[in-house]
N, C-alpha and C positions, 0 to 999 in steps of 0.2 A: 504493500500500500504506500502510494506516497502520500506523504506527510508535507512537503517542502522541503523549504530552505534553510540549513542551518547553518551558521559562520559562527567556527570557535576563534577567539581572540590571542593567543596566547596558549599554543596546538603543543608545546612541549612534550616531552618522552614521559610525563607524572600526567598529573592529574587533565589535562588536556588533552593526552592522549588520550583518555578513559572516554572523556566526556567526546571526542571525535566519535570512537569505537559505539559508543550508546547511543548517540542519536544517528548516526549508521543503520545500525541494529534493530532501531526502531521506525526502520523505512524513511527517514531523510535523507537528502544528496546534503553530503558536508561540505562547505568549506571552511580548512585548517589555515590558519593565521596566525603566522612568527618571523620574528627576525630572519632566520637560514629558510631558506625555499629548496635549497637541495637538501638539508636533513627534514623537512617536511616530506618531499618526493619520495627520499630515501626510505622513510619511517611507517610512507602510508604507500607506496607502492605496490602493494597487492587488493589496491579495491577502486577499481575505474571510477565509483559514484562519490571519490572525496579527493575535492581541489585543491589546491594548495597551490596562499601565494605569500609572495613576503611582503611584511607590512612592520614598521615602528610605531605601536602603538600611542606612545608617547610623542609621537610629531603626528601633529593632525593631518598636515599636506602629505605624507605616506600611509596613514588611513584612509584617506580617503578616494588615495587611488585603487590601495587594495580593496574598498569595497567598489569601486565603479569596475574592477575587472571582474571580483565576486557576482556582483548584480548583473554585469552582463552575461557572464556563465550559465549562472543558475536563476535569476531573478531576486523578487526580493527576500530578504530575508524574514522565515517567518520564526525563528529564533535566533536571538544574537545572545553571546555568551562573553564577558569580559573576565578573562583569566589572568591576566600579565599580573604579576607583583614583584616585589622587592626587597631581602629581609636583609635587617641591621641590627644585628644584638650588639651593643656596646654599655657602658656606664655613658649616664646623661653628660658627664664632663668630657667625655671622651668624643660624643656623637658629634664630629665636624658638621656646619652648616649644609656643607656639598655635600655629605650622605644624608642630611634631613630629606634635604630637595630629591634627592637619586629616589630615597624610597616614596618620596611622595609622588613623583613624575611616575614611578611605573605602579604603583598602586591606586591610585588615586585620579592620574592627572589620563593614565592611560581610558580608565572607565569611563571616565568626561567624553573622552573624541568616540570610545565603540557606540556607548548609549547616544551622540549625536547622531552618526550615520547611520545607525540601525531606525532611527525613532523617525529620521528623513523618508527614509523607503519603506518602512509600516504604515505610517501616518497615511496615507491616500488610501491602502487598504482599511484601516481602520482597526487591524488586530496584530497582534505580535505579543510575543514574549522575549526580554530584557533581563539577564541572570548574573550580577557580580558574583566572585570569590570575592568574600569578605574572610573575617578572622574575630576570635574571640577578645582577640587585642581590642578592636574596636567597642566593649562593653568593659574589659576589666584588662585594665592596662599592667602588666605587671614589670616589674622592676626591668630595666635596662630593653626596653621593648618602648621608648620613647618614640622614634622616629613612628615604627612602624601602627604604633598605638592610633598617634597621631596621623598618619595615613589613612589608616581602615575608619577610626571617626569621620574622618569627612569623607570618605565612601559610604557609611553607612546614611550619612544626612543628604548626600548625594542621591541615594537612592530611595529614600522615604519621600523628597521634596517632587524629585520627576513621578514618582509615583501616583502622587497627586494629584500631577497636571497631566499626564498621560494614561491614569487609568481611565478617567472617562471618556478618551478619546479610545477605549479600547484596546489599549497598549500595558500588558502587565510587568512588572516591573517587581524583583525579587535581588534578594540578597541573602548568600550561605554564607553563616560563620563556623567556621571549621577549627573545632574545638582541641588543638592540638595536632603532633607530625604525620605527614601523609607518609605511607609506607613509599620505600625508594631504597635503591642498592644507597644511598646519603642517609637517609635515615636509619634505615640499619644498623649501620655501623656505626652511627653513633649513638645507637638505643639498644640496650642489653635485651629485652624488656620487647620482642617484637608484636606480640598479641597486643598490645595495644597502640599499634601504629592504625592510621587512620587508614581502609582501605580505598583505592581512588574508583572501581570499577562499582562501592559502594555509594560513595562521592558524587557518580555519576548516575546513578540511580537516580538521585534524588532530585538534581537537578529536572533529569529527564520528567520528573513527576510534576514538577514546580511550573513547567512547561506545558505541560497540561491538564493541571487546576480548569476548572467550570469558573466562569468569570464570577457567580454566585457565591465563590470561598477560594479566592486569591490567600495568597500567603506575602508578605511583602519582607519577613524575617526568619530565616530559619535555621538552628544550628546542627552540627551534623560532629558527633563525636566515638570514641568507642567507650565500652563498658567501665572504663576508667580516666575521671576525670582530670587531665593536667594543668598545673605541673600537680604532683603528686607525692 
């Protein structure tokens, strides 16, 4: 069945690939969106119905070329996905200005331009679905997690405010805060402790669910953890 159009933001080898592979899965034509275009190529290679193009989230003039090649491919998008982020764990005296701004530019500054040009090309249809990665940072900021705290909060206000003005335009609009480490050969090894690494193809479930909510019971927050809560 198809479904439409999906464009992940930020198609990485974690949790964006999951969320490629699921709304695949779930009879959409994807298109994968990151920096590298031949590790995109490379990575999705065996499934003719997902595009892949390179895009810099964080520069709006190369978003939004990559969604004009996206839109001419496959049309509009009837699900946009913004995944890019950026982690800086340091002590607050330590966190240089130029990594505040780094993690706010790809967390933050990146959802800004996807939710523009997705909300562009729904809007005449009238319906879409709009999905940050958010983080629990952004409710409970914990020690040396400054930048990135402050990142995911104006993502989350980001996304409550469009919310607003684009649900009754038909446009849902959502945000996962993801309650601790997603599993990764990174995560791993640096977690003794692997049952409770976050799974991504889990991760990806839920978006795919968020995405198709009845317009009757939208969800606009929702967090997504494992059986144990971090840090711990």
């Amino acid at each position: 069945m198809d479904q439409g159009y999906a464009m992940i933001c930020g198609a990485g080898p974690g949790l964006g690939a999951a969320l490629v592979r699921r709304f695949r899965a779930g009879g959409y034509r994807v298109a994968a969106l990151a920096r590298n275009e031949a590790n995109l190529r490379e990575r999705f290679a065996d499934d003719a119905g997902i595009d892949c193009f390179a895009a810099d989230a964080t520069d709006a003039t190369s978003l939004a070329q990559a969604f004009a090649r996206a839109h001419a491919a496959g049309g509009a998008p009837a699900v946009a996905v913004a995944n890019s982020a950026a982690w800086k764990l340091s002590p607050f005296v330590e966190t240089s200005a130029q990594d505040f701004e780094h993690v706010w530019r790809a967390s933050c500054l990146s959802a800004f331009n996807v939710a523009q040009e997705a909300a562009k090309l729904m809007l005449p249809a009238g319906k879409g679905a709009i999905i940050f990665t958010g983080s629990t940072a952004q409710m409970r900021a914990g020690s040396n997690f400054a930048a990135m705290a402050a990142a995911k909060s104006a993502l989350r206000a980001l996304s409550q405010s469009i919310a607003r003005e684009l649900g009754p335009k038909g446009i849902h609009v959502a945000h996962v805060a993801i309650d601790g480490p997603i599993d990764s050969a990174r995560t791993r090894a640096a977690n003794a402790s692997h049952e409770r690494l976050i799974d991504p193809a889990g991760i990806a479930d839920v978006y795919f669910a968020l995405a198709h909510q009845p317009r009757a019971a939208w969800s606009n927050e929702i967090d997504v953890r494992t059986f144990s809560e971090w840090p711990a």
